[in-house]
C-alpha positions as semicolon CSV with decimal commas, in nm:
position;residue;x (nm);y (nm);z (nm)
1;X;3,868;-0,527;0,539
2;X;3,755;-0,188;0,646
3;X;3,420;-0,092;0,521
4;X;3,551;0,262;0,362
5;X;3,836;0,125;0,214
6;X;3,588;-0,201;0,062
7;X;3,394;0,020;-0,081
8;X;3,677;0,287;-0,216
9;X;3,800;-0,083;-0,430
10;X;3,467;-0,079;-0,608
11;X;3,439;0,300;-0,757
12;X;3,658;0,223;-1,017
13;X;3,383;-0,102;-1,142
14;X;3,107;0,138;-1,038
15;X;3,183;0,423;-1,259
16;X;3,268;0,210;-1,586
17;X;2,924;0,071;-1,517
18;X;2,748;0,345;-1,525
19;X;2,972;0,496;-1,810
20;X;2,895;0,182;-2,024
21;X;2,534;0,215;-1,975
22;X;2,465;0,567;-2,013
23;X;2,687;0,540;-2,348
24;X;2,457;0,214;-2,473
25;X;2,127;0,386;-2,432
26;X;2,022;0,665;-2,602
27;X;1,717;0,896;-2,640
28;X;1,664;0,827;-2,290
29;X;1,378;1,050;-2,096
30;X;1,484;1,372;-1,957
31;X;1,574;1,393;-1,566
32;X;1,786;1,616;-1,312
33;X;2,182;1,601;-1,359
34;X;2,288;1,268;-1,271
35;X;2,654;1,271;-1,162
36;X;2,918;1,002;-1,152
37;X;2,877;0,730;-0,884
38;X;2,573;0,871;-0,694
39;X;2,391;0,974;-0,985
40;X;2,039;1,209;-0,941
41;X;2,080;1,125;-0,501
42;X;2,170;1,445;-0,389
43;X;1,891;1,630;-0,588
44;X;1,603;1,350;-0,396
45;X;1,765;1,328;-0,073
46;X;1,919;1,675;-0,006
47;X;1,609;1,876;0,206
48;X;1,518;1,530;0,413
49;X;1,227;1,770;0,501
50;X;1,052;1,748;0,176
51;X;0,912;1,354;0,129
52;X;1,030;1,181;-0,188
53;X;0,660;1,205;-0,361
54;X;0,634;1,593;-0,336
55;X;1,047;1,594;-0,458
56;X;0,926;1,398;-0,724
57;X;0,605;1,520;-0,810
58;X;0,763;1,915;-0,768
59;X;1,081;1,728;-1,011
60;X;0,802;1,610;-1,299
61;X;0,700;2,030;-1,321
62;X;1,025;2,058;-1,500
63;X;1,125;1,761;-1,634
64;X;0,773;1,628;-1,801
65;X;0,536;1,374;-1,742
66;X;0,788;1,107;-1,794
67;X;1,180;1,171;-1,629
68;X;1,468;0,898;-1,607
69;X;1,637;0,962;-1,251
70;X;1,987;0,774;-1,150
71;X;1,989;0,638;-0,825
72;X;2,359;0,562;-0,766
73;X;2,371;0,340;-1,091
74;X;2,013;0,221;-1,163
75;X;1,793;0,402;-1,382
76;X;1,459;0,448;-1,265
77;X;1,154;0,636;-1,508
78;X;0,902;0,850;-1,352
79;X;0,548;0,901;-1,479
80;X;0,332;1,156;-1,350
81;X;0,020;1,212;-1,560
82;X;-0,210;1,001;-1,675
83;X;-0,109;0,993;-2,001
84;X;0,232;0,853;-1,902
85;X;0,063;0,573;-1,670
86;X;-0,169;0,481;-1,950
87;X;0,125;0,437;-2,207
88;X;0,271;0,197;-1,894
89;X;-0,021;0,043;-1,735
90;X;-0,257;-0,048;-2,052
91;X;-0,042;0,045;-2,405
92;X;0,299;-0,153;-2,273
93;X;0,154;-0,300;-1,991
94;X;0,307;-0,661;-2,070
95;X;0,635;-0,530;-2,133
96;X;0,615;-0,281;-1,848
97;X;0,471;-0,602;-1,589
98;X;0,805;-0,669;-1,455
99;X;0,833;-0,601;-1,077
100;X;1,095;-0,479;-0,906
101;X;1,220;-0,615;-0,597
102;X;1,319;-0,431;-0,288
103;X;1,634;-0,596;-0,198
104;X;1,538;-0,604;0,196
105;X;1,282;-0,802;0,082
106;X;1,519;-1,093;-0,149
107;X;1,410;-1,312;0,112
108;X;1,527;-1,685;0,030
109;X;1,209;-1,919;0,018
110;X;0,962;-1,633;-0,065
111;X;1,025;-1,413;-0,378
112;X;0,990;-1,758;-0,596
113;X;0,665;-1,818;-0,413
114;X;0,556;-1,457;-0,458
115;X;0,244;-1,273;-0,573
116;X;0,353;-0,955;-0,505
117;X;0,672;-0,959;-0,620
118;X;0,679;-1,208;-0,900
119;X;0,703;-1,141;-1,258
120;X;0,412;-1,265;-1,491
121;X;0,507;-1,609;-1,470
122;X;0,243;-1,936;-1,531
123;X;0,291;-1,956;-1,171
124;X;0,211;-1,606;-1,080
125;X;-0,097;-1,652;-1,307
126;X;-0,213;-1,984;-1,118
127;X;-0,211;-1,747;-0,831
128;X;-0,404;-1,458;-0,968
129;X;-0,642;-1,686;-1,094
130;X;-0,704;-1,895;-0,731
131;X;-0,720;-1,527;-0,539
132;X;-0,974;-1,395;-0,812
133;X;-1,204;-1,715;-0,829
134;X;-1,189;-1,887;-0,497
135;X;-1,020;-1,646;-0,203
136;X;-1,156;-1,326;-0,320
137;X;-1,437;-1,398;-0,531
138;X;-1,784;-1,244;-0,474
139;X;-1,893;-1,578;-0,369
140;X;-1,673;-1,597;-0,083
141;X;-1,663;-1,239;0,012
142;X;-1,995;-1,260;0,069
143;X;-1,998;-1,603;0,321
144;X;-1,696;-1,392;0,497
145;X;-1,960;-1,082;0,547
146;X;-2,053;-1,135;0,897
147;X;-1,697;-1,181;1,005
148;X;-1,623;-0,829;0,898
149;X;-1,926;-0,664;1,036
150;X;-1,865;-0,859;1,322
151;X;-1,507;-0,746;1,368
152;X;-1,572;-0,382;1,313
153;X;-1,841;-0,412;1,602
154;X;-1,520;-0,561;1,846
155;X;-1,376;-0,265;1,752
156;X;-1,671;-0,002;1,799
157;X;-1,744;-0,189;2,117
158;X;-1,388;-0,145;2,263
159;X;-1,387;0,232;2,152
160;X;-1,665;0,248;2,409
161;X;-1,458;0,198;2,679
162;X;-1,214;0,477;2,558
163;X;-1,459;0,722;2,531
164;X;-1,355;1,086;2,627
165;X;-0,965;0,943;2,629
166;X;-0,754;1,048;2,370
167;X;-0,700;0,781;2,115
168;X;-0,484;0,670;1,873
169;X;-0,674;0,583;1,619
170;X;-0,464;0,358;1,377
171;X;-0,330;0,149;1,664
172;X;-0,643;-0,031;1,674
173;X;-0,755;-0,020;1,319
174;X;-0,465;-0,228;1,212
175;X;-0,519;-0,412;1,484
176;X;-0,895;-0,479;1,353
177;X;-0,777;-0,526;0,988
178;X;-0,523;-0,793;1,134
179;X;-0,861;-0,983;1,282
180;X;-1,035;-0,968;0,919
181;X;-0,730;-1,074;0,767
182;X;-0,700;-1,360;1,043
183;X;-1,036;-1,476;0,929
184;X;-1,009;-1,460;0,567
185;X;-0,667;-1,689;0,579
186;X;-0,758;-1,957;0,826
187;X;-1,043;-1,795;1,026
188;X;-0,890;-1,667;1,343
189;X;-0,848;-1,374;1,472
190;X;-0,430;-1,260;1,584
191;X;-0,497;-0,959;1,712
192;X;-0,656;-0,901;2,090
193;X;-0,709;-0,536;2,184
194;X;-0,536;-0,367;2,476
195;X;-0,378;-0,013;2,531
196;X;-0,018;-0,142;2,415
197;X;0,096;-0,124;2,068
198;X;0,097;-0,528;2,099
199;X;0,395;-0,758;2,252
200;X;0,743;-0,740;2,114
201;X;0,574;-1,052;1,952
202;X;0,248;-1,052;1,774
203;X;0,202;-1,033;1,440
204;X;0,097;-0,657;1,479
205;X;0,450;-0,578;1,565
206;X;0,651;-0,779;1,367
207;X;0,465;-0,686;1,060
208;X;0,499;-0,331;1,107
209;X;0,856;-0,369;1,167
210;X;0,904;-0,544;0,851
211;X;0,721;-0,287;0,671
212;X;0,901;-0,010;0,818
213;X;1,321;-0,219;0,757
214;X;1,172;-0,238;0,428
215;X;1,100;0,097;0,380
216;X;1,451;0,191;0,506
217;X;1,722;0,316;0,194
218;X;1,890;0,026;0,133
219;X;2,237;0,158;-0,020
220;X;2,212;-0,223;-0,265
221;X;1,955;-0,078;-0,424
222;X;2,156;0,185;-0,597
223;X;2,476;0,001;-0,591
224;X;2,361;-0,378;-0,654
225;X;2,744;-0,510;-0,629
226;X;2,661;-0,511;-0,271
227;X;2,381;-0,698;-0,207
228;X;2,535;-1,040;-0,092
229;X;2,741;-0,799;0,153
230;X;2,397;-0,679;0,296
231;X;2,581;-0,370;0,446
232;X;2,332;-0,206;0,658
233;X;2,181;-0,594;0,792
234;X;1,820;-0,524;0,675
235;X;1,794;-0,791;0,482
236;X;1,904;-1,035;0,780
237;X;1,651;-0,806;0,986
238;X;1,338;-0,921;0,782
239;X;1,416;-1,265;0,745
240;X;1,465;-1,285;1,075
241;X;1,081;-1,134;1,128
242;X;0,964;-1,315;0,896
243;X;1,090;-1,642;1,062
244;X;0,896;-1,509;1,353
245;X;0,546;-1,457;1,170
246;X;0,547;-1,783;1,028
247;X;0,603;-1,923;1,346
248;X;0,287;-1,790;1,478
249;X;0,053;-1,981;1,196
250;X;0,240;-2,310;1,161
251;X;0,014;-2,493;1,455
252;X;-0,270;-2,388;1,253
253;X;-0,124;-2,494;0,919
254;X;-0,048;-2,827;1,019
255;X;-0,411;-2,879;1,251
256;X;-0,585;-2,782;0,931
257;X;-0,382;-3,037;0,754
258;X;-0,481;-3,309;0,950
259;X;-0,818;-3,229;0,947
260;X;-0,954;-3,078;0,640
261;X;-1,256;-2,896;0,620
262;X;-1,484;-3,060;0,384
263;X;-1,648;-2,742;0,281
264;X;-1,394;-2,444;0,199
265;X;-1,432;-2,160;0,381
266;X;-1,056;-1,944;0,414
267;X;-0,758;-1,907;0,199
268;X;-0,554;-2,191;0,402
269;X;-0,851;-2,441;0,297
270;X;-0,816;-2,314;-0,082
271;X;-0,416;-2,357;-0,084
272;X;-0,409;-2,698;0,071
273;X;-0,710;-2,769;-0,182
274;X;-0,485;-2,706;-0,451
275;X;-0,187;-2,882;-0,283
276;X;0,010;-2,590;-0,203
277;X;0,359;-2,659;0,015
278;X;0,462;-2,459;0,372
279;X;0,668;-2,209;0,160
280;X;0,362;-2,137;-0,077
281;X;0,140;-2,070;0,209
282;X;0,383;-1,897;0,410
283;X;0,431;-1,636;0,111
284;X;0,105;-1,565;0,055
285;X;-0,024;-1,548;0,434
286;X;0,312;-1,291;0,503
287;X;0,179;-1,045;0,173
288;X;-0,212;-1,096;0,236
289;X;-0,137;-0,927;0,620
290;X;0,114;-0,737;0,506
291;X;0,020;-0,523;0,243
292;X;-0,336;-0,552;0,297
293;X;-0,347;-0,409;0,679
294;X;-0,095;-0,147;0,608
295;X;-0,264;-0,029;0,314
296;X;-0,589;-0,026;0,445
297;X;-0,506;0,103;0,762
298;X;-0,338;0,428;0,654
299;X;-0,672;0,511;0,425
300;X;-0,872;0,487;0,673
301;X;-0,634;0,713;0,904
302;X;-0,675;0,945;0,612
303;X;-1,055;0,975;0,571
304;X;-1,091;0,963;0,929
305;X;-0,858;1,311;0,916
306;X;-1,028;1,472;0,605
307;X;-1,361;1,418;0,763
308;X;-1,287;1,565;1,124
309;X;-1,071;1,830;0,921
310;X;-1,381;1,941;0,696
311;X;-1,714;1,963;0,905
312;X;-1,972;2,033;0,623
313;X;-1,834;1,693;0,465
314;X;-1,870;1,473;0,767
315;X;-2,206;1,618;0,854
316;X;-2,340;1,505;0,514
317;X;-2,182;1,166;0,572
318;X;-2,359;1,156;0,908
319;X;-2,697;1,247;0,750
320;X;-2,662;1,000;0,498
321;X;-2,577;0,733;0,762
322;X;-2,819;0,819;0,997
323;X;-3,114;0,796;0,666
324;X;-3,009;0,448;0,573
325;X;-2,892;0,300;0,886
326;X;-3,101;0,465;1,120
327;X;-3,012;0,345;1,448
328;X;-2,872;-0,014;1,363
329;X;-2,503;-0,129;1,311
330;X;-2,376;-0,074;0,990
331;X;-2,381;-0,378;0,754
332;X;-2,192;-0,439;0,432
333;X;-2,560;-0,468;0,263
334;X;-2,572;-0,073;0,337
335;X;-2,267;0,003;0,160
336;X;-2,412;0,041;-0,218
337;X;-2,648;0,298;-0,083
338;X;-2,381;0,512;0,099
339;X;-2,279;0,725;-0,260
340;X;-2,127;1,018;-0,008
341;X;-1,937;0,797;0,239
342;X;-1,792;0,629;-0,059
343;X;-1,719;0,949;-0,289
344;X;-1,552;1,076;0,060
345;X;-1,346;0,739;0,056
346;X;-1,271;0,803;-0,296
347;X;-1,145;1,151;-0,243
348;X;-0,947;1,048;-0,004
349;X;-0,723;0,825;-0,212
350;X;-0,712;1,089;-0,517
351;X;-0,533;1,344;-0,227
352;X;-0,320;1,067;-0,045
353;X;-0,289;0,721;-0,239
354;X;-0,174;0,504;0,026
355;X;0,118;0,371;-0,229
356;X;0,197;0,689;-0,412
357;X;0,430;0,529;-0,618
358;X;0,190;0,221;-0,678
359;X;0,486;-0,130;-0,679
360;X;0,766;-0,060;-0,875
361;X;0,793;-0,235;-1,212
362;X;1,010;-0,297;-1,388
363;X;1,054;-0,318;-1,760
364;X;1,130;-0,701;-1,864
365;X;1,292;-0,535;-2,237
366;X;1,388;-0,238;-2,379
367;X;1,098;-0,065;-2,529
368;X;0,965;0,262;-2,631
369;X;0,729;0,512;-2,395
370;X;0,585;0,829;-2,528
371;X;0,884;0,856;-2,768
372;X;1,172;0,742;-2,564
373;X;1,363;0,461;-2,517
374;X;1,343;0,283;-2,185
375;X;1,619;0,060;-2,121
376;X;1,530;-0,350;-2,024
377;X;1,559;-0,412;-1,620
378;X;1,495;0,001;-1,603
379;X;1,286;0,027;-1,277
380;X;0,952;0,231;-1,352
381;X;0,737;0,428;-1,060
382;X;0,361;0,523;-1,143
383;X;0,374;0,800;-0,901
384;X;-0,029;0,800;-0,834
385;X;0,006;1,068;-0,584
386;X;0,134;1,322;-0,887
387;X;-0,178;1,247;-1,107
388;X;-0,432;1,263;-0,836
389;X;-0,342;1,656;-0,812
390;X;-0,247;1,706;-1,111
391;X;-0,484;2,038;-1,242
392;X;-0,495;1,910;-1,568
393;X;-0,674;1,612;-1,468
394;X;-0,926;1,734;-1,147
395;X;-1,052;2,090;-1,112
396;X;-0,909;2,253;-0,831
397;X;-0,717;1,972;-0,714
398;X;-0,587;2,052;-0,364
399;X;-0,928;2,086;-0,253
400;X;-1,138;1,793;-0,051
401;X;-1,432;1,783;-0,241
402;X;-1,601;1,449;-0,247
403;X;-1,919;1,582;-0,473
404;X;-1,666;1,606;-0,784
405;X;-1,712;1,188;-0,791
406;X;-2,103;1,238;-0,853
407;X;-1,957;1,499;-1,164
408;X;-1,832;1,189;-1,333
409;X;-1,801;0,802;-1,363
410;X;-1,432;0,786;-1,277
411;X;-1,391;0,449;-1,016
412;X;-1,115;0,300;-0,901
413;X;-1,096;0,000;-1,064
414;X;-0,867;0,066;-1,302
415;X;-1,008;0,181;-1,667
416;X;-0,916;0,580;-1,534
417;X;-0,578;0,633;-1,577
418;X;-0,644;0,983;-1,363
419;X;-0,729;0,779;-1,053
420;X;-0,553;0,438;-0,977
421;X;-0,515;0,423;-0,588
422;X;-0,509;0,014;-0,669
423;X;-0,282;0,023;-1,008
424;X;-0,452;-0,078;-1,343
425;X;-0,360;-0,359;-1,591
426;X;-0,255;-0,695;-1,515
427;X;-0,087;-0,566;-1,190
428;X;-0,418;-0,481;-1,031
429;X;-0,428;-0,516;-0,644
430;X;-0,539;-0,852;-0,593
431;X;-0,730;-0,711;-0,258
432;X;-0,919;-0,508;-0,395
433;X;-1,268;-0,629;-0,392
434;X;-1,176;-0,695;0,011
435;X;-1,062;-0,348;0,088
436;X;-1,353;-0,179;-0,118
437;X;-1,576;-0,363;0,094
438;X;-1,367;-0,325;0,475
439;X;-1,259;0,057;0,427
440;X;-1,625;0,209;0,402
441;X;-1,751;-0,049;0,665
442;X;-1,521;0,048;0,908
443;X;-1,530;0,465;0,803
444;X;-1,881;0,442;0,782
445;X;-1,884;0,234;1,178
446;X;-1,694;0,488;1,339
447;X;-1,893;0,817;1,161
448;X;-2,224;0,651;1,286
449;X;-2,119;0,567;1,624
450;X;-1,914;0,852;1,755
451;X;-1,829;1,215;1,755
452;X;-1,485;1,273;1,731
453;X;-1,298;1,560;1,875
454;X;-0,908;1,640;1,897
455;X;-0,701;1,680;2,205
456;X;-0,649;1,948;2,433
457;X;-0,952;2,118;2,257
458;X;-0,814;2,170;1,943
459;X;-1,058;2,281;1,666
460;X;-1,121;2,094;1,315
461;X;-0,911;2,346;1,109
462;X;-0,621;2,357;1,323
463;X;-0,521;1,990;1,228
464;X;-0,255;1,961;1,046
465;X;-0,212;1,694;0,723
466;X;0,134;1,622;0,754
467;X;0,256;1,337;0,534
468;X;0,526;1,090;0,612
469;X;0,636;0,833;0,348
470;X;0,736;0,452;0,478
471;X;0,597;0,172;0,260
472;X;0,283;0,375;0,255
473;X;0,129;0,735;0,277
474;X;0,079;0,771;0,641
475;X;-0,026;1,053;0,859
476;X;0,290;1,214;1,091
477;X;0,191;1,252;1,335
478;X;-0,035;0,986;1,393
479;X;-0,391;1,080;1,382
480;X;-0,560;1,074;1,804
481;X;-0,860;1,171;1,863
482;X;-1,144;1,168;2,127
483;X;-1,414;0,947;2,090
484;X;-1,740;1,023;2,246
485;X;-2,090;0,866;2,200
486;X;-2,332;1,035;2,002
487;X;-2,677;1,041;2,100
């Protein structure tokens, strides 16, 4: 049947949907005009030159710290202060703990497995438990030290060789945050250095392809009648990558499993410890490098740009380096005394969250938020990026200013609803006490070792911030640079 004329058939079933729902639930948050069939889409997705956080962040000026927006016929709430994400991430935070699923990534064998993408299942709580105790506890973190330090050095050392070329700079950081990754799951590294973006492939380019078919508008997710139809093939398109990936860790899997380590040292040796099966391992492995490099990767990007962007601020990180470190490496023991490489890091994430919209949840019942009803299933976006500018929360808020973090005790890890770069409530990133530890290592390694200039002689203050929105906040275009020695 022709495609048009398919989905002409299913208007009719469409529109009483949304007719029946809108008529069931009342005293619903305010929003933009939502009109039949495509509900509030053409008010998000008319200037494609405007990314969906500022629409929606610009959107919450008129509609309020909490707004209900149709996309086609799902209802999804917005909160943008930190009022509204207190009410969702601490006040209703079991109700609110549902997660909901991008339908590129339904794949079959891993959303049952899931940590990510789970709801708050005993199963999902097994898993929280293993990554908080055993894979990322403080104990193991700390065994895994060296590894990261030494990593970061394999990339320092390489940069060497690239000195006075222009550079781009994330290539190889998510190349390096691949290696650390390697090492923490079964203690390899998967990612070898070279002036290509990586072979059709590698895990590098298979997981950034993922990332980015997931990031693609999926038309199921506004019109979930289609999803078995899988219309646009993305779907198909990760699975198929995802077949791929695991492909490139089953030898290792099945060594390991013939010859345990007596003494645990990785996340493969935990999950086999605790009898976990292929599809269990292959879940986790796929989010722990997903996730966790692209994340990571597109922070650092960002503090690397704020720094070379505002002189004055990386000077003082350089003096502080150069008093602590002096003219050694620099080691994750030197991290606690780094307070202005860290309140730089920290700064960073209030201005560009690498998930601005945190991972949608989803509301598992109907239930009341700040006075309104939110419907069960209703899908509900923390948009982080809105409250870390928002002028009732931070004093001048556009502005990089890294000393307001020394003006207060606001952290990251979760109790300040103003400043949640890695969520709050039960739905805390499981990473991270890994990424707190791997960002400022590798920021702080490339600061000490090397002055960084822009090409064609471009000065500080003529680069330009742009933001482009995938599956995280990223830099467009990417950040190059030109490393050079310092002496």
């Amino acid at each position: 049947m022709d495609l048009q004329v398919a989905l002409f058939s299913l208007i009719p079933i469409i529109l009483v949907c949304i007719l029946f729902f809108k008529s069931k639930h009342k005293n619903l948050p305010p929003g933009p005009h939502a009109w039949p069939l495509i509900g509030s889409l053409p008010v998000l997705f008319t200037n494609t030159e405007v990314p969906l956080h500022i629409t929606l962040t610009n959107m919450a000026h008129t509609h309020g710290p909490m707004m209900i927006l149709w996309l086609g016929t799902q209802p999804t709430l917005v909160a943008s202060t930190a009022e509204a994400a207190m009410e969702i991430l601490k006040t209703k935070d079991r109700v609110c703990s549902g997660r909901h699923i991008r339908m590129s990534f339904r794949l079959k064998h891993h959303i049952k497995y899931s940590l990510v993408w789970s709801d708050c299942t005993d199963y999902w709580k097994l898993l929280r438990k293993i990554a908080r105790t055993e894979i990322f506890s403080p104990k193991m973190l700390q065994a895994q030290s060296h590894v990261r330090e030494q990593k970061v050095g394999e990339l320092v050392e390489y940069l060497r060789s690239k000195e006075g070329q222009v550079v781009k700079l994330t290539q190889f950081v998510f190349g390096t945050l691949l290696n650390i990754l390697g090492n923490v799951v079964f203690s390899r590294d998967v990612f070898v250095y070279s002036d290509d973006d990586g072979n059709k492939d590698g895990i590098q380019n298979l997981i950034r392809e993922m990332l980015m078919i997931g990031a693609e508008p999926n038309i199921a997710e506004f019109y979930p009648i289609l999803e078995e139809l899988d219309l646009q093939g993305l779907k198909r398109k990760c699975d198929e990558r995802f077949l791929r990936v695991m492909k490139l860790w089953k030898g290792t899997v099945n060594e390991r499993k013939e010859k345990r380590n007596e003494e645990t040292k990785d996340m493969l040796d935990v999950l086999l410890a605790n009898d976990f099966n292929d599809a269990q391992i292959n879940a986790l492995f796929l989010e722990t490098f997903g996730p966790g490099s692209e994340t990571s990767s597109a922070t650092i990007e960002w503090v690397m740009s704020e720094l070379i962007k505002n002189p004055k601020e990386m000077a003082k990180v350089r003096k502080e380096l150069d008093e602590v470190v002096g003219t050694s490496t620099v080691k994750e023991s030197h991290l606690p005394q780094l307070p202005y490489l860290q309140a730089c890091i920290k700064e960073t994430m209030r201005l560009h969250p690498a998930a601005p919209f945190l991972l949608p949840r989803r509301a598992i019942e109907a239930c009341e938020l700040m006075g309104y009803t939110i419907p069960k299933d209703c899908q509900i976006l923390v948009n982080a990026y809105a409250i870390g500018r928002d002028p009732h929360s931070w004093t001048d808020p556009l502005t990089f200013r890294p000393e307001r973090f020394f003006e207060s005790d606001v952290d990251y890890h979760g109790g300040h609803y103003q400043f949640i770069p890695f969520g709050s409530g039960r739905r805390t990133c499981v990473g991270m006490p890994l990424a707190t530890r791997t960002i400022p290592l590798i920021v702080g390694s490339l600061v000490h070792t090397y002055d960084w200039g822009l090409p064609d002689g471009k000065r500080p203050e003529e680069l330009e911030l742009k933001e482009m929105l995938s599956l995280s906040l990223a830099i467009d275009p990417s950040l190059c640079v030109v490393p050079k020695m310092r002496v």
